[in-house]
C-alpha positions in Angstrom: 110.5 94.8 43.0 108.2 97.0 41.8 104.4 97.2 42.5 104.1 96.5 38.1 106.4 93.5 38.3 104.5 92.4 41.1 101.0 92.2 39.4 102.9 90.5 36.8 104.0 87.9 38.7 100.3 87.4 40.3 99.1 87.8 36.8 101.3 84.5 35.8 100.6 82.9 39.0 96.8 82.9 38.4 97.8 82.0 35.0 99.5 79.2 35.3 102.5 79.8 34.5 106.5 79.1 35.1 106.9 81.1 38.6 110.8 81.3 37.3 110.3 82.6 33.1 106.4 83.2 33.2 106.0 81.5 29.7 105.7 78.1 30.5 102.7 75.9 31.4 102.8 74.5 34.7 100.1 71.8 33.6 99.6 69.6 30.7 96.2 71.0 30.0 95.1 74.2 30.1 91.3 73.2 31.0 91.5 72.5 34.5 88.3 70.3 34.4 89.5 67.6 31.1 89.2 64.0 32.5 92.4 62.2 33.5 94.5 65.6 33.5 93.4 67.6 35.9 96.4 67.4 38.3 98.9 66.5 35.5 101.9 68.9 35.6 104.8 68.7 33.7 108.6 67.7 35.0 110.0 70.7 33.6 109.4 74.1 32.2 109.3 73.9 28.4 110.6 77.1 28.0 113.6 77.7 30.9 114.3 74.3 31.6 113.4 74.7 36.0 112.3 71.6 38.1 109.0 72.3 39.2 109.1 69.4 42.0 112.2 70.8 44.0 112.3 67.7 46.4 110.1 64.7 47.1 107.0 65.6 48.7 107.5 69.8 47.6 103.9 70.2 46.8 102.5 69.3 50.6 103.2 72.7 51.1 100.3 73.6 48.7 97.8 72.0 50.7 98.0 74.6 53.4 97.6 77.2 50.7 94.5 75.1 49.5 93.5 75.1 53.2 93.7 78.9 53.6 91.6 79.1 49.7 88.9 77.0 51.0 88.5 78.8 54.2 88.3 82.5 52.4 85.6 80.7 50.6 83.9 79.3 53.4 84.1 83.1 54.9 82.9 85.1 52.2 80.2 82.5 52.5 79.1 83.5 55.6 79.4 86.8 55.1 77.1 86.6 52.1 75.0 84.6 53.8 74.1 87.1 56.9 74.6 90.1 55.1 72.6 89.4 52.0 70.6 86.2 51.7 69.9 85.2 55.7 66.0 86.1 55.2 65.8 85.1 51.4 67.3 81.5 51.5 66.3 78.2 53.8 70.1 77.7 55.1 69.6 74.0 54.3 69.5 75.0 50.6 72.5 77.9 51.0 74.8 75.1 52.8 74.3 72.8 49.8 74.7 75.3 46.8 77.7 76.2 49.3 79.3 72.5 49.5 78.3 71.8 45.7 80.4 75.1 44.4 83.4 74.3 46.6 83.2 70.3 44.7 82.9 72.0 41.7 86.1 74.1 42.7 88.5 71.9 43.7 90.2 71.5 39.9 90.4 75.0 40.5 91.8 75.1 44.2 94.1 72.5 43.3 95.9 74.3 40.9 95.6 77.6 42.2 97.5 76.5 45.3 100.0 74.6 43.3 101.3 77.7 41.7 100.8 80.2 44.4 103.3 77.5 46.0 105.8 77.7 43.7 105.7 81.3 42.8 106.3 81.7 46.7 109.3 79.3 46.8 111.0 80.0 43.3 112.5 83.5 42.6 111.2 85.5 39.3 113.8 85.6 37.1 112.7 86.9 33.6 116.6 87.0 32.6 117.4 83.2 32.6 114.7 82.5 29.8 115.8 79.8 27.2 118.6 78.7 29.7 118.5 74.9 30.8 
């Protein structure tokens, strides 16, 4: 595969997107932050017909891809915080604009590991589009 048809695929990955067609949603709403559907995924692609849940308990995978998100976070952090900020910022207040941002991330994380998951278990196949 080509270095092109790899930034697609990393472009529908971070897009939410089938990791099999890249046209259908992964998740029933597109706003990662709407009340009540913020982890709700659909069955099925709308568009190619793939099982997004291979097997029961497929997505415990993601949470070591969540793990490895949340600890680039918690690294840049630190790097931030001694390169730039150390003598600006009490760390009392960094720690807890630090812990507040990574709350307020978690929609985010959430799905962001979800389909890094599947686009790393499922194989891009752009020719079986519209097949069930």
């Amino acid at each position: 595969m080509n270095r092109i048809a790899k930034m697609g695929l990393l472009k529908s990955a971070l897009k939410w997107k089938c990791p099999r067609c890249g046209e259908g949603e992964l998740f029933t709403s597109r706003n990662p932050y709407k009340k009540g559907e913020m982890m709700e995924m659909h069955s099925h692609c709308e568009h190619c017909g793939l099982r997004y849940e291979r097997e029961a308990g497929f997505f415990y995978g993601a949470m070591y891809v969540s793990y490895m998100l949340n600890i680039a976070l918690f690294v840049n952090a630190v790097l931030i915080w001694y390169l730039f900020v150390e003598d600006l910022v009490d760390w009392r207040i960094y720690i807890g604009a630090y812990v507040l941002i990574t709350i307020l991330l978690v929609p985010l994380i959430y799905r962001f590991s979800r389909s890094i998951w599947l686009y790393m278990m499922i194989k891009y196949e752009p020719e079986k589009r519209g097949e069930r």
